[in-house]
C-alpha positions, 0 to 999 in steps of 0.5 A: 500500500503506497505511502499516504502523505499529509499535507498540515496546513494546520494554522499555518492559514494564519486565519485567511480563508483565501490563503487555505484555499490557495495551500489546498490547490498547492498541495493537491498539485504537489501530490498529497493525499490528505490536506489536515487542519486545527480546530480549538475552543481557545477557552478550553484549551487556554486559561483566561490569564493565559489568554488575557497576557500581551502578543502583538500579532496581526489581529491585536496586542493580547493572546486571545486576539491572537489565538482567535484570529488564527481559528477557523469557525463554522463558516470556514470550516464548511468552505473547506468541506465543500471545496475538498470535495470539489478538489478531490482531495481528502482532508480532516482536522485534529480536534484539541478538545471535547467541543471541537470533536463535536464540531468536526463530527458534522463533517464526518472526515473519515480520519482524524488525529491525537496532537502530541500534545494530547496523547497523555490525556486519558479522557479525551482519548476516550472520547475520540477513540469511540468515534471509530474512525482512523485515527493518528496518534501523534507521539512528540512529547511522550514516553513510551508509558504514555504510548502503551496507555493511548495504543490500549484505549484505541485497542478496547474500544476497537478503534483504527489507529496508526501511531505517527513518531514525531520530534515536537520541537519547531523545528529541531536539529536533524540529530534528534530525528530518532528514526529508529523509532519508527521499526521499534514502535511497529514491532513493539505495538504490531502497529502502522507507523508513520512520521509527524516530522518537524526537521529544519530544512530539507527532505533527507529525513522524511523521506528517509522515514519511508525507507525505514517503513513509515506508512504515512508522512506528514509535514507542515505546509507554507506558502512562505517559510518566512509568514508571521506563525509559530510553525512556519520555520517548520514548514515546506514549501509547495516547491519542496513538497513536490520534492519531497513526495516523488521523493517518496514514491522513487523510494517506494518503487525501490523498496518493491523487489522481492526478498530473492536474489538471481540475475536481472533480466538486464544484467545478463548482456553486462555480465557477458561483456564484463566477464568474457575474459574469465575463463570457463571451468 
């Protein structure tokens, strides 16, 4: 089965309906195969004293202003529906709390995902676990504890789940990449295993995940490295998200052989030529 990839738009839309809009057609065209936003109740996820503190951004000078001007709502969110569906291309949010699982339902994306940073929280896996759908499982910021207790509560409640290994920094040093992870994790849970990257530049190391038996890969996608947003630095490109999805699909043309060894077809007029002077026995 070929290697699904993940194009996270994420928040990286900095709130601009025509800008998301813009990122699908760009990653429809790069060759992803799912096009994936955030969805948050800021109330919920953030305290009011939290919310309350300064941050100049586009949209005012406090953290809520902030927060709020990069959320999608109901509008937006139906836009994107609709549009996906015109453009033929997949697409589905990670919900970062109990009122946002309920907002994306209406939508009924046949996937959905556990943020890293969530994976520790019982309850909410819980919830979104008994929705049934295929979920990724993102581990950055986990032990391998926490991983056992969210891979159990998918397990119970009979729920499709693939965990994604992930590095959450924003980005991080390629040493820290840890890509053996990706067999561990496969053999430890008999589980998918794909790769959530957040690597500086480049696409060495996702696509060197594929080679190691990564079943998806996501990446942050931008217009512009270089936009107002936390996530941007982390990001690629269009341009470097064509790069790096034929990069995927040659590695897994060259992952397609049989576990045989004989000569090629191809071989056989080289090895007459290159061998002629060895004399028979």
């Amino acid at each position: 089965m070929s290697v699904f990839v993940i194009s996270e738009i994420g928040i990286n839309h900095n709130g601009d309906i025509d800008l998301a809009k813009k990122m699908i057609d760009l990653s429809k065209k790069s060759g992803a195969n799912a096009v994936k936003f955030q969805k948050r109740d800021i109330n919920i996820v953030y305290s009011k004293e939290q919310l309350d503190k300064f941050r100049e951004s586009p949209w005012g000078t406090t953290e809520r202003e902030q927060k709020q001007g990069l959320e999608f709502g109901q509008k937006e969110f139906e836009i994107i529906d609709e549009y996906c569906r015109e453009k033929k291309i997949e697409w589905f949010a990670s919900a970062w709390d109990e009122n946002s699982i309920k907002f994306l339902d209406q939508f009924n994306s046949k996937k959905q995902k556990v943020p890293s940073a969530l994976i520790v929280d019982l309850d909410y896996l819980e919830i979104l676990s008994k929705k049934n759908k295929y979920t990724y499982i993102s581990t950055g910021m986990s032990n391998m504890e926490n991983i056992e207790d969210a891979v159990n509560i998918f397990k119970k409640n009979n729920c499709p789940f693939e965990l994604m290994h992930c590095i959450s920094a924003y980005p991080f040093d390629d040493g820290l990449a840890n890509l053996k992870m990706i067999s561990f994790l496969k053999e430890k849970f008999n589980c998918k295993v794909g790769y959530s990257g957040h690597e500086k530049g480049g696409m060495a190391i996702s696509i060197s995940a594929v080679a190691l038996g990564a079943t998806s890969i996501e990446r942050h996608f931008t217009l512009d490295r270089t936009m107002y947003g936390s996530d941007q630095a982390a990001s690629i490109t269009p341009e470097g998200f064509e790069i790096l999805i034929k990069g995927i699909r040659k590695v897994e043309l060259a992952l397609s052989g049989k576990l045989e060894k004989k000569i090629l077809d191809i071989e056989i007029p080289v090895a007459k030529k290159l061998r002629a002077h060895i004399k028979k026995k």
